[in-house]
C-alpha positions as CSV (number, residue, x, y, z in Angstrom):
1,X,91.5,31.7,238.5
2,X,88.0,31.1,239.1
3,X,87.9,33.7,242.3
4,X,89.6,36.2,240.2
5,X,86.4,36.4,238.0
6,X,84.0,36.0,240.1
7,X,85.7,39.2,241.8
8,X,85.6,40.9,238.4
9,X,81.9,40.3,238.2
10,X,81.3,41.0,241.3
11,X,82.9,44.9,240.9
12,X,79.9,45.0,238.2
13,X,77.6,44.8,240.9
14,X,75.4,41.7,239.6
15,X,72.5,40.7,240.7
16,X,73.2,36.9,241.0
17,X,73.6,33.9,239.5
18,X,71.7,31.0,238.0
19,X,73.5,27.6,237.0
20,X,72.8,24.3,236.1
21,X,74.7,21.2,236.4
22,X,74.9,18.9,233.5
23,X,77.7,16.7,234.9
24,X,78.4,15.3,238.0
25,X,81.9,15.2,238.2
26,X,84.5,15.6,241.1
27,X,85.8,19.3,238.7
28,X,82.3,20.2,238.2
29,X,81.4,20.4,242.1
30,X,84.7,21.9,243.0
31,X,83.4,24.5,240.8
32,X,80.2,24.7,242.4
33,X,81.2,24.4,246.1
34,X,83.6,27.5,245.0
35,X,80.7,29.4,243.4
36,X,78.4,28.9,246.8
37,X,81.1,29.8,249.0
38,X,82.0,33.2,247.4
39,X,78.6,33.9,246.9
40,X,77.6,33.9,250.2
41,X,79.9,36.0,251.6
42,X,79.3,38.6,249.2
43,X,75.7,38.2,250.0
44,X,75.1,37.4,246.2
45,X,72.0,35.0,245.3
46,X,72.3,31.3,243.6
47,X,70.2,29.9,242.3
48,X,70.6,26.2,240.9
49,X,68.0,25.3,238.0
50,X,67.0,21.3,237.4
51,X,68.0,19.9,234.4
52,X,64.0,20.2,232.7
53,X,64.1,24.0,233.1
54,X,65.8,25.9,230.3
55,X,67.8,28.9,230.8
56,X,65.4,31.0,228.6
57,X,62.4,30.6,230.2
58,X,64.0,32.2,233.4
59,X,65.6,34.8,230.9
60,X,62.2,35.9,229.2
61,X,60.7,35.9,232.9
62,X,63.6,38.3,234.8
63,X,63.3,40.5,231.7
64,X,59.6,41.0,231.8
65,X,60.1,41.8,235.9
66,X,62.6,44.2,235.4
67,X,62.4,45.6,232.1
68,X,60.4,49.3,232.0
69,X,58.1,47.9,229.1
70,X,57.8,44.8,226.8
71,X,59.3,46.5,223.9
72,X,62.8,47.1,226.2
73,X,62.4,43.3,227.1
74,X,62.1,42.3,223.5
75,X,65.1,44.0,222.8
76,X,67.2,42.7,225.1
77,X,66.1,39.1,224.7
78,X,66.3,39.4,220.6
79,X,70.2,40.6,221.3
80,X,70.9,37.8,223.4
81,X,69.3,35.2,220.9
82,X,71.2,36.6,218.1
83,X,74.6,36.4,220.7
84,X,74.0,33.3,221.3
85,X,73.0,31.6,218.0
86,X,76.4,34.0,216.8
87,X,78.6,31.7,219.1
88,X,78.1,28.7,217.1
89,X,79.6,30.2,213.7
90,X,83.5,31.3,213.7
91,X,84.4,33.5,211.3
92,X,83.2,32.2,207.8
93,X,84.6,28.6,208.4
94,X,81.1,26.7,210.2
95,X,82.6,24.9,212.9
96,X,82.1,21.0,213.6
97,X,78.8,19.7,214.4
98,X,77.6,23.5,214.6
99,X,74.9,23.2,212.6
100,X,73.3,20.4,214.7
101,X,74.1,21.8,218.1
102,X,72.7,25.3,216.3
103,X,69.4,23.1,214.9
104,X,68.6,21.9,219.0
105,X,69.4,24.6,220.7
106,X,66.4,26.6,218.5
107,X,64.4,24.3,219.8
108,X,65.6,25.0,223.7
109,X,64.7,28.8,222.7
110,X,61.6,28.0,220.6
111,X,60.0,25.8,222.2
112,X,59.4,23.8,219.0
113,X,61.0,21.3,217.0
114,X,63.7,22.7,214.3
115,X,64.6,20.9,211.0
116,X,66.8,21.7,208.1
117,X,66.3,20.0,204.7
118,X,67.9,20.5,200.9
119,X,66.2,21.1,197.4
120,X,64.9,17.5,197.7
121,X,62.8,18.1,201.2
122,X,65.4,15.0,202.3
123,X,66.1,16.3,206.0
124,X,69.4,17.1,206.8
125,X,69.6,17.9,210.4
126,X,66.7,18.1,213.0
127,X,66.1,19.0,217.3
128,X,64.4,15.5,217.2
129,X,65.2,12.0,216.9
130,X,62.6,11.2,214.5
131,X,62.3,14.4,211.7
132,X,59.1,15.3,210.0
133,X,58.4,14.4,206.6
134,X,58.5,18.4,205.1
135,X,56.0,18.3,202.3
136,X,54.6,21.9,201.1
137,X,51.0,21.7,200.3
138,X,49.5,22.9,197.3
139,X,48.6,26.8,197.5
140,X,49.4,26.9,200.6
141,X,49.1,30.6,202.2
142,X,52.1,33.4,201.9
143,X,52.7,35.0,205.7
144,X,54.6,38.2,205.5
145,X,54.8,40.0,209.0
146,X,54.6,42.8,209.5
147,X,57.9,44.2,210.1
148,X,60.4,46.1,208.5
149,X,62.2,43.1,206.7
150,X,59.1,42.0,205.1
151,X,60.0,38.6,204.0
152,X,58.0,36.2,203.1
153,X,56.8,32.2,204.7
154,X,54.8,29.7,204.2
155,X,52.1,28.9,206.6
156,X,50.6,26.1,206.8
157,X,48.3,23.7,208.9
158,X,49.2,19.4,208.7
159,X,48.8,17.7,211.7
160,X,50.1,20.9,213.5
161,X,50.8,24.7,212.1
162,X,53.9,24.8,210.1
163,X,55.9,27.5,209.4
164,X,58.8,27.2,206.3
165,X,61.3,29.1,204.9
166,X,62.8,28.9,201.9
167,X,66.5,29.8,201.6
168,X,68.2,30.7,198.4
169,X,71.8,30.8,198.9
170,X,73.0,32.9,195.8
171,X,70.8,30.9,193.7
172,X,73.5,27.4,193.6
173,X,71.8,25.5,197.0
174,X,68.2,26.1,198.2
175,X,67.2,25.4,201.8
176,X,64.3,24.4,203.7
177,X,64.0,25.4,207.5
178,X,60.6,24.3,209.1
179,X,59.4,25.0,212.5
180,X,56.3,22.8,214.0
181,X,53.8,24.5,216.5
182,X,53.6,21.1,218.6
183,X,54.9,22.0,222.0
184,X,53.5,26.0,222.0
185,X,51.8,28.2,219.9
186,X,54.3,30.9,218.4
187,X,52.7,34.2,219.2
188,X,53.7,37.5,218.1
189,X,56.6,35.9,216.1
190,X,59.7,37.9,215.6
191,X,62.1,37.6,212.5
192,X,65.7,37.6,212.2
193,X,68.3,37.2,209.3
194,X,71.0,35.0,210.9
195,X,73.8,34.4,208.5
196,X,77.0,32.1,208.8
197,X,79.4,30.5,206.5
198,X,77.4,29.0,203.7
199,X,74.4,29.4,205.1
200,X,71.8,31.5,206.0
201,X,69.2,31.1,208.3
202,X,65.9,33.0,208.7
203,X,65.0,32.3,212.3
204,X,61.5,32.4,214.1
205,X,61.4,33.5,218.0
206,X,58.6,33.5,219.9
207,X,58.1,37.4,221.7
208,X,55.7,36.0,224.5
């Protein structure tokens, strides 16, 4: 079964593969040892990343090598963000757990700690083990990018930059989403509406 795709994506002539291991089981490695084997006699590269390197950061890299200009790159990359964030909602039903899994693996592309929290600032799901206290200050700044959605964020500066979102959803629930400039600085911050089920998020992705 296996073969049979790899010979599928092979008649797309790609350009290789990159992988990473999570398990180490006796299936897993079959897999792998499979992978290798038709690889290298189709003369297709592998290349195995460790488990502290994240898929995007090899993502954003290829595309800025092979990509005729940033803007192309951008493109790409905000298309297979949005696929992949898509992939965690089915339908209008929110799958189990998808919210959390959704919440952490922001943080994998961001490069930031994600958090959720209610009307109350109580936290309801968060990319770390121990969430941050949300707390707007008073008169704190309105950011509105300058894009073509023009929505607006707060902006603010605690122990690191903040950057929140309030989410109305058809004015019954309201929503906090907060992202913390702790590990990176978020440069040249692109915008998208991401919407699923009940909820809705508004989504910060660094472009650099």
């Amino acid at each position: 079964m296996m073969v049979s795709h790899l010979n599928e994506l092979n008649k797309k002539q790609i350009s290789g593969f990159i992988v990473k291991r999570k398990q180490n089981t006796a299936h897993l490695n079959k897999l792998f040892e499979t992978l290798v084997c038709f690889c290298e006699e189709h003369n297709i590269p592998v290349l195995e990343l460790p488990q502290d390197i994240s898929y995007w950061l090899v993502i954003k890299y290829v595309l800025s090598q092979i990509c005729s200009n940033i803007v192309v790159a951008k493109f790409i990359y905000s298309k297979l963000t949005r696929d992949e964030i898509s992939q965690y909602f089915a339908g209008r039903a929110i799958r189990e757990k998808a919210i959390e899994k959704l919440i952490c693996g922001l943080e994998t592309m961001l490069g930031n700690p994600v958090a959720l929290y209610d009307a109350q600032f109580h936290n309801m799901y968060s990319s770390t083990s121990e969430p941050i206290e949300l707390k707007i200050l008073k008169d704190s700044p309105k950011y509105v990018p300058n894009i073509i959605t023009q929505l607006e964020y707060i902006r603010q500066k605690r122990n690191n930059v903040e950057y929140i979102k309030e989410i109305d959803i058809f004015g019954q629930s309201k929503y906090y989403l907060l992202i913390s400039e702790i590990k990176r600085t978020i440069n040249g911050i692109r915008f998208y509406n991401i919407r699923g089920g009940s909820f809705s998020f508004i989504i910060f992705f660094n472009s650099k």
